[in-house]
NUBAZA-470593 format. One record per residue (C-alpha): x, y, z; residue in one letter. Coordinates in steps of 0.001 Angstrom, whole numbers, plus 500000, padded with zeros to 6 digits. Example, Ala and Ser with C-alpha at 12.3 -4.5 7.8 and 13.67 -1.06 7.14 Angstrom:
residues 2
+--------+--------+--------+------+
|     c1 |     c2 |     c3 | type |
+--------+--------+--------+------+
| 512300 | 495500 | 507800 |    A |
| 513670 | 498940 | 507140 |    S |
+--------+--------+--------+------+
***
This chain:
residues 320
+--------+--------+--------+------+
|     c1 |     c2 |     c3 | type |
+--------+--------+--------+------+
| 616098 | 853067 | 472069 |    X |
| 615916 | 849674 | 470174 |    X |
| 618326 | 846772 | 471434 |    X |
| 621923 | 846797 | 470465 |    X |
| 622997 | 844012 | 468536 |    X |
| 626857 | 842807 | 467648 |    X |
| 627463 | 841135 | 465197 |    X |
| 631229 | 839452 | 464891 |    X |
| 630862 | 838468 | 461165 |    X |
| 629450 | 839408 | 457594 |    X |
| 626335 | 837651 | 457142 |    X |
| 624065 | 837401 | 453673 |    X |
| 622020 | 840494 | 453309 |    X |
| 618599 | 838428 | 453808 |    X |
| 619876 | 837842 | 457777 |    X |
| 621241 | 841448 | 458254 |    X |
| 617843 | 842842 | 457178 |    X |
| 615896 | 840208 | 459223 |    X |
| 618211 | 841180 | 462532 |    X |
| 617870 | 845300 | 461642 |    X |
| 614069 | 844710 | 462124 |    X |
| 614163 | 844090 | 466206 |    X |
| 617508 | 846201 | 466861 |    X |
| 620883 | 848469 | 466251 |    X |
| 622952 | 846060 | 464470 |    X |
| 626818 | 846678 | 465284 |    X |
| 629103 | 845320 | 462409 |    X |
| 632902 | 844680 | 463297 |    X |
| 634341 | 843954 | 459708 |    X |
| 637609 | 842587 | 461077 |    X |
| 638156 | 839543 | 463765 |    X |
| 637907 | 841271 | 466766 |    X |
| 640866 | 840624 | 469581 |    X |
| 639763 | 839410 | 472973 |    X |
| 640370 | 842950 | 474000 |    X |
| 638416 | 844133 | 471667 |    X |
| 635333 | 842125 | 471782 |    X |
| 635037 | 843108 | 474921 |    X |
| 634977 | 846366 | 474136 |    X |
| 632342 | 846460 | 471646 |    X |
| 630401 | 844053 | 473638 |    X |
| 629561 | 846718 | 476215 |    X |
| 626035 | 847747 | 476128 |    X |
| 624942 | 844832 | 473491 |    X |
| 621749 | 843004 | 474408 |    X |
| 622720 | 840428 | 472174 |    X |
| 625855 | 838966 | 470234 |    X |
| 625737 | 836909 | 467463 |    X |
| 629042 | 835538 | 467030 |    X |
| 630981 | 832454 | 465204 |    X |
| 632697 | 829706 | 466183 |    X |
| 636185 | 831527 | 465746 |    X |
| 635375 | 834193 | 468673 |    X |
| 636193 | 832782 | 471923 |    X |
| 633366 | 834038 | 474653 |    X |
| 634880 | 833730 | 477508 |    X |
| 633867 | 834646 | 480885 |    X |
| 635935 | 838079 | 480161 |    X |
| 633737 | 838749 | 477280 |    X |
| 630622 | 837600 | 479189 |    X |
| 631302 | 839874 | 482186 |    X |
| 631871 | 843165 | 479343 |    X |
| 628868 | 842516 | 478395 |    X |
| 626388 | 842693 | 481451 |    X |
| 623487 | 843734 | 479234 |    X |
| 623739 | 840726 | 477002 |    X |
| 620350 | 838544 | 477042 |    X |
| 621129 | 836180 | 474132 |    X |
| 624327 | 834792 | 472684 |    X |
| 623956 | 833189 | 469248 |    X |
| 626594 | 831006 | 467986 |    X |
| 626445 | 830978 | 464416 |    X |
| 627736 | 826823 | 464600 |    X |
| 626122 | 823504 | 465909 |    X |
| 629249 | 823240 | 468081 |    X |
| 629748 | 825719 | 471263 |    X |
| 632566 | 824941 | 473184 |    X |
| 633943 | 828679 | 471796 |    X |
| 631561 | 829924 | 474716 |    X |
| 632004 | 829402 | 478341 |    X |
| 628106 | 828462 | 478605 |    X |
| 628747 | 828064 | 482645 |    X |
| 629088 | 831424 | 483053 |    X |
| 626729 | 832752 | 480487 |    X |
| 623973 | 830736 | 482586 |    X |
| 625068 | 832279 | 485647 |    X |
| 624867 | 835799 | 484246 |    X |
| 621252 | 834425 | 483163 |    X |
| 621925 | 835030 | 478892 |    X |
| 620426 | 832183 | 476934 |    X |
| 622623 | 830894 | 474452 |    X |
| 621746 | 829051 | 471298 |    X |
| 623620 | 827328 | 468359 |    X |
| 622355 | 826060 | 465139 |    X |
| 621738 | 822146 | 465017 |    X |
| 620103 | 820497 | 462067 |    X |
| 620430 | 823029 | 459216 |    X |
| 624184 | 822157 | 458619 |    X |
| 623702 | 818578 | 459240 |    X |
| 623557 | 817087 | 455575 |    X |
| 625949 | 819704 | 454539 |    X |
| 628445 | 818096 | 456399 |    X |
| 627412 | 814205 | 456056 |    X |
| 628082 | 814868 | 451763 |    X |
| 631760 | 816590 | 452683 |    X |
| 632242 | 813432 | 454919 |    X |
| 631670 | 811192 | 452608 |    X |
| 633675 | 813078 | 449905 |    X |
| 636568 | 812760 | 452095 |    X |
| 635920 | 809244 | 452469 |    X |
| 636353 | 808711 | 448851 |    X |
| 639353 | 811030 | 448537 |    X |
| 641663 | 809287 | 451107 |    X |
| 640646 | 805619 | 449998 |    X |
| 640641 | 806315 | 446295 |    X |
| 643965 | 808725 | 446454 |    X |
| 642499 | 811201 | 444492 |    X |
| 643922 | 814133 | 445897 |    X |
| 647003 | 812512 | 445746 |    X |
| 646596 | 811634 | 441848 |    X |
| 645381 | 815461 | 441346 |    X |
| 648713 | 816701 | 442763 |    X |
| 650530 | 814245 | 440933 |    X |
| 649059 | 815107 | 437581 |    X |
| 649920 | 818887 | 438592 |    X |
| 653477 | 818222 | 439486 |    X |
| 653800 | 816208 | 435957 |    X |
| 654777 | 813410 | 436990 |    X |
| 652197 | 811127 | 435975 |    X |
| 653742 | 808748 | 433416 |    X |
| 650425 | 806849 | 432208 |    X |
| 648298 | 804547 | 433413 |    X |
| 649460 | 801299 | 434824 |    X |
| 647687 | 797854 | 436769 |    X |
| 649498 | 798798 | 440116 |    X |
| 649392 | 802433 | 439771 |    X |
| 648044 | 803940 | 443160 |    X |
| 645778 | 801097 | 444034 |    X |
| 643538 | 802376 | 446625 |    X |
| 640894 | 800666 | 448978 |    X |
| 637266 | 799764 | 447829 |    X |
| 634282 | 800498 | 450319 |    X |
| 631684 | 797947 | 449156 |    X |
| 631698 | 795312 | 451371 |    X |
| 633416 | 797311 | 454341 |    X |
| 632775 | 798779 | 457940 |    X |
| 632307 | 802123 | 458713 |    X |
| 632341 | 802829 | 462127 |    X |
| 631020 | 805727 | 463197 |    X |
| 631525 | 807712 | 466569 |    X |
| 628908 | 810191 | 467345 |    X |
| 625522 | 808876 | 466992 |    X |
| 624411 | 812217 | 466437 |    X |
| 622425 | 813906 | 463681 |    X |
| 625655 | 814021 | 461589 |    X |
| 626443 | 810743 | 462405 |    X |
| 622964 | 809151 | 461147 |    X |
| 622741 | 810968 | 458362 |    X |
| 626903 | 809905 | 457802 |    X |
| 625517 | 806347 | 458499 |    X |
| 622037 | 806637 | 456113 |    X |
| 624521 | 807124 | 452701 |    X |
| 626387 | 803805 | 453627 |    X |
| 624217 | 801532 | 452042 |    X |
| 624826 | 803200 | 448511 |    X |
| 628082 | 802160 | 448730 |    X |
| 627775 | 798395 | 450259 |    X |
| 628779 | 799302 | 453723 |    X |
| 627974 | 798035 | 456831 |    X |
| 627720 | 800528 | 459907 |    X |
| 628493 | 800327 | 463672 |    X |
| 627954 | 802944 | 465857 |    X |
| 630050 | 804351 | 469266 |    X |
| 629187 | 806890 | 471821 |    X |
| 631391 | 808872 | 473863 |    X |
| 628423 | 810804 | 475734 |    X |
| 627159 | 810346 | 479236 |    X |
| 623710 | 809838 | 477722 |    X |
| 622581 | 806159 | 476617 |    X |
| 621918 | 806715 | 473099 |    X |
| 619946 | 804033 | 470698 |    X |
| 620961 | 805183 | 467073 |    X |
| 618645 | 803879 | 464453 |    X |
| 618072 | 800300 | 465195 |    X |
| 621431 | 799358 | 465564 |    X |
| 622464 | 799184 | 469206 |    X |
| 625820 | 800707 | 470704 |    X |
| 629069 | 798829 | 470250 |    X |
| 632380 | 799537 | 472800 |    X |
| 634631 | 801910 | 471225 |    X |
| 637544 | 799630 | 471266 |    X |
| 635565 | 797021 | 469238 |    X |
| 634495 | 799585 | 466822 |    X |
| 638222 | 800647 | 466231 |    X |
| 639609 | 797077 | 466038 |    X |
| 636638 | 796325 | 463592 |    X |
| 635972 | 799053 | 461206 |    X |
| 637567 | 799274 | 457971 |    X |
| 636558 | 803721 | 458172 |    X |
| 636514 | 805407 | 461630 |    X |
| 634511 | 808745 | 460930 |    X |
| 634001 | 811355 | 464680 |    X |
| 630597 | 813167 | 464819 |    X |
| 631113 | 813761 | 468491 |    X |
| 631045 | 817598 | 470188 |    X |
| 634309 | 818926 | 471650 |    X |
| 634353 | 818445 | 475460 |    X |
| 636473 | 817040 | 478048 |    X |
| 635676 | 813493 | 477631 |    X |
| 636388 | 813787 | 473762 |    X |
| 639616 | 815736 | 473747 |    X |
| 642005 | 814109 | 472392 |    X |
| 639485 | 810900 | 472194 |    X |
| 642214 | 809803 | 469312 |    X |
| 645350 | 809522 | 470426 |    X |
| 648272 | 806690 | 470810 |    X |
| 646141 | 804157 | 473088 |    X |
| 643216 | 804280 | 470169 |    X |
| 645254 | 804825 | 466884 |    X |
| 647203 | 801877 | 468003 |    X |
| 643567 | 799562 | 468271 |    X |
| 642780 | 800692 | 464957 |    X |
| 643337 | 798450 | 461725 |    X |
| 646373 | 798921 | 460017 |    X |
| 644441 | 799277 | 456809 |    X |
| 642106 | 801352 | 458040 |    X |
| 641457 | 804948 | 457587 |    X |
| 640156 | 808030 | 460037 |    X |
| 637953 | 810881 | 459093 |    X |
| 637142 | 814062 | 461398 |    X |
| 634605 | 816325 | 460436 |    X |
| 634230 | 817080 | 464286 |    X |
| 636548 | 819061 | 466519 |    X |
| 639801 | 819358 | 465741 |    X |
| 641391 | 818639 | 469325 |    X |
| 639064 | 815569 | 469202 |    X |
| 642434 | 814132 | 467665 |    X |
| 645739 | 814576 | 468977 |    X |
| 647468 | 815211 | 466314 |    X |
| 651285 | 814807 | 467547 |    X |
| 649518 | 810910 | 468064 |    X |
| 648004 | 810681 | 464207 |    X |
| 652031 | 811958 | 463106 |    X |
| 652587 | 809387 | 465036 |    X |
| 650564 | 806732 | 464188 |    X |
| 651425 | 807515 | 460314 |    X |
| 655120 | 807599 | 460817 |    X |
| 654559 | 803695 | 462253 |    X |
| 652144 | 803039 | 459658 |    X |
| 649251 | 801830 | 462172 |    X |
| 646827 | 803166 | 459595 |    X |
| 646465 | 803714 | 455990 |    X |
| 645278 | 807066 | 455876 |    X |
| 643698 | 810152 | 457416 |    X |
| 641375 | 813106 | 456276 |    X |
| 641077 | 815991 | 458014 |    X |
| 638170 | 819241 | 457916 |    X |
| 639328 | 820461 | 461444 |    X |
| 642621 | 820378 | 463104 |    X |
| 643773 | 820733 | 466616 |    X |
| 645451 | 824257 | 466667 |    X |
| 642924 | 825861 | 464077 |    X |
| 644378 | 827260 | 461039 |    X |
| 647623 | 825804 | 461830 |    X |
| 648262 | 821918 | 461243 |    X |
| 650845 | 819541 | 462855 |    X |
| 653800 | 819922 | 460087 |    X |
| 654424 | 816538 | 460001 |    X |
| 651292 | 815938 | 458014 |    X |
| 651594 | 818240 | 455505 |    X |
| 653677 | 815839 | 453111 |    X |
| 652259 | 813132 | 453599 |    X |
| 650864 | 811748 | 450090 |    X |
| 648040 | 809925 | 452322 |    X |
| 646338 | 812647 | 454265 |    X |
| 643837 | 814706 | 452681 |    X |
| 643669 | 818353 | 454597 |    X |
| 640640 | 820629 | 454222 |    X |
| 640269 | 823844 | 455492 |    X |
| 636874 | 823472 | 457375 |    X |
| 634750 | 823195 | 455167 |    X |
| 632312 | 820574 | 456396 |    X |
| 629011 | 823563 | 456814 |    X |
| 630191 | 825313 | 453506 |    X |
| 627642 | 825901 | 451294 |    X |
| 625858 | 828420 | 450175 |    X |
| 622265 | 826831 | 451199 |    X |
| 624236 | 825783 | 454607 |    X |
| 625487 | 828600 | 455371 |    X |
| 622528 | 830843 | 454738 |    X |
| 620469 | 828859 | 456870 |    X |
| 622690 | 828417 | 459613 |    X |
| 623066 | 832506 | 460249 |    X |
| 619875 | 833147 | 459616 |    X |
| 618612 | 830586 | 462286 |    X |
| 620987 | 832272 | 464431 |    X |
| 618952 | 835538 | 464045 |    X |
| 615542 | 834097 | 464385 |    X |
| 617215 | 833121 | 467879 |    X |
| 618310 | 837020 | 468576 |    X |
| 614591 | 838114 | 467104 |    X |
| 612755 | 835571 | 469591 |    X |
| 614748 | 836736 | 472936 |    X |
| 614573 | 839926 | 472026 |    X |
| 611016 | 839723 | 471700 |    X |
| 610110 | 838169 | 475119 |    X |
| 610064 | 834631 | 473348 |    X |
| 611726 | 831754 | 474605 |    X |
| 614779 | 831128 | 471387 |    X |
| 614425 | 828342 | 469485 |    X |
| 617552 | 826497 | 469509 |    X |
| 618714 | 826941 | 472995 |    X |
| 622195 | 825349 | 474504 |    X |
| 621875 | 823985 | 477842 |    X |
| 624912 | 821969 | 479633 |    X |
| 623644 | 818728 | 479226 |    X |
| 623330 | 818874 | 475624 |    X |
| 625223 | 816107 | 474041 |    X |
| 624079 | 815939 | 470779 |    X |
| 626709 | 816534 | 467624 |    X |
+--------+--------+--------+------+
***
């Protein structure tokens, strides 16, 4: 019989073809409940999953057969990777192919917070735009500003590399146990980067030393005409703190790709006129995405195989 394979999530017909050559691919159509997963889980050598499923140790023990779980994300902390090492399944994620994907949405949030153009798009919707004016929604310029960036990362290097097009200088942070050099610029404390930086953009991974990394203590250190970006995690921010913080007007502004309590947002920023909200988009592109499940398939074709995979997640990765 040829391996069983589940797959959580349509993928482009290029990857489905690629993963129907080394086993029984199992299609669920719908999001699958915990209960459920576990269910169809049963009897799989291999899952290939997204960053919505949770993979718990529930879903882990269902699925005793399992060699290889494939996380169709750079991020993993949707998996409990302790006990998927224990049970001896290799787990792998997709770093790199998503990377500049997500450095261009960055940096298009950048310029949509400090240029208010969502803001002036709604406004010209609502018809209330009365015509152009020398004060009218001044916003901030970046030329000549920090950007500090936290995460030194792929993401964050390739956040940092477009900088100079726009007259920016760039500091770096680290919240990781590692000691990481990024670029040539060395490491500064996080508390001088958020007294310092003009932008505070998070490229970090989602684990316990990063939850809620932004909250009261470091919204407070930040400039008050400063703005935060996360392309990251959402629970990377606390985002009772950032109502907070907005409501005392400790910073200018705030644009969000991922939120705490994924889809729902905090409703205190939904009105606000200078946060710009996007639905996690930061990997979504056509070219992106593509790559991203099809890497994750190459991983399920190599394991399957007898072949080490080639992305694997071990629990000392650190790197966004």
């Amino acid at each position: 019989m040829p391996p069983s394979i589940l797959l959580t999530s349509c993928v482009p017909s290029s990857v489905l073809t690629r993963l129907k050559t080394v086993g029984q691919v199992e299609l669920a159509t719908d999001h699958l409940t915990p209960a459920a997963l576990q269910e169809r889980v049963s009897g799989k050598r291999a899952l290939v999953c997204v960053t919505t499923d949770r993979i718990d140790s529930a879903v882990i023990n269902a699925g005793c057969d399992l060699e290889i779980i494939a996380n169709i994300a750079v991020g993993y902390d949707n998996i409990d990777l302790a006990a998927a090492t224990g049970q001896g399944i290799s787990v792998t994620n997709t770093p790199g192919v998503l990377t500049e994907a997500v450095a261009e949405l960055t940096w298009g949030m950048i310029l949509s917070v400090t240029r208010r153009m969502v803001e002036g798009d709604r406004l010209i919707r609502q018809k209330a735009w009365k015509g152009w004016a020398l004060d009218f929604m001044l916003g901030m310029e970046l030329s000549g500003k920090q950007l500090g960036i936290i995460g030194p990362g792929r993401i964050g290097r390739a956040v940092a590399a477009r900088a100079p097009a726009f007259g920016m200088e760039v500091v770096f942070a680290s919240r990781s146990r590692e000691t990481v050099v990024a670029s040539e610029k060395p490491l500064v404390p996080l508390d001088e980067l958020l007294v310092t930086s003009d932008i505070v953009s998070l490229h970090v991974p989602l684990k316990p030393e990063t939850r809620h990394l932004i909250n009261r203590q470091t919204l407070a250190r930040m400039k008050r005409s400063a703005y935060l970006i996360n392309t990251a995690r959402g629970p990377v921010v606390d985002e009772e703190a950032l109502n907070w913080a907005l409501d005392e007007r400790l910073i200018a502004g705030v644009a969000l790709d991922v939120f705490e309590r994924e889809p729902e947002v905090h409703p205190g920023l939904l009105q606000r006129s200078n946060v710009v909200l996007v639905p996690h988009l930061g990997s979504a592109t056509h070219e992106t995405r593509v790559a991203m499940a099809d890497l994750a398939a190459r991983n399920v074709e190599a394991v399957l195989q007898g072949r080490p995979p080639l992305t694997p997640v071990v629990q000392a990765d650190t790197k966004p």
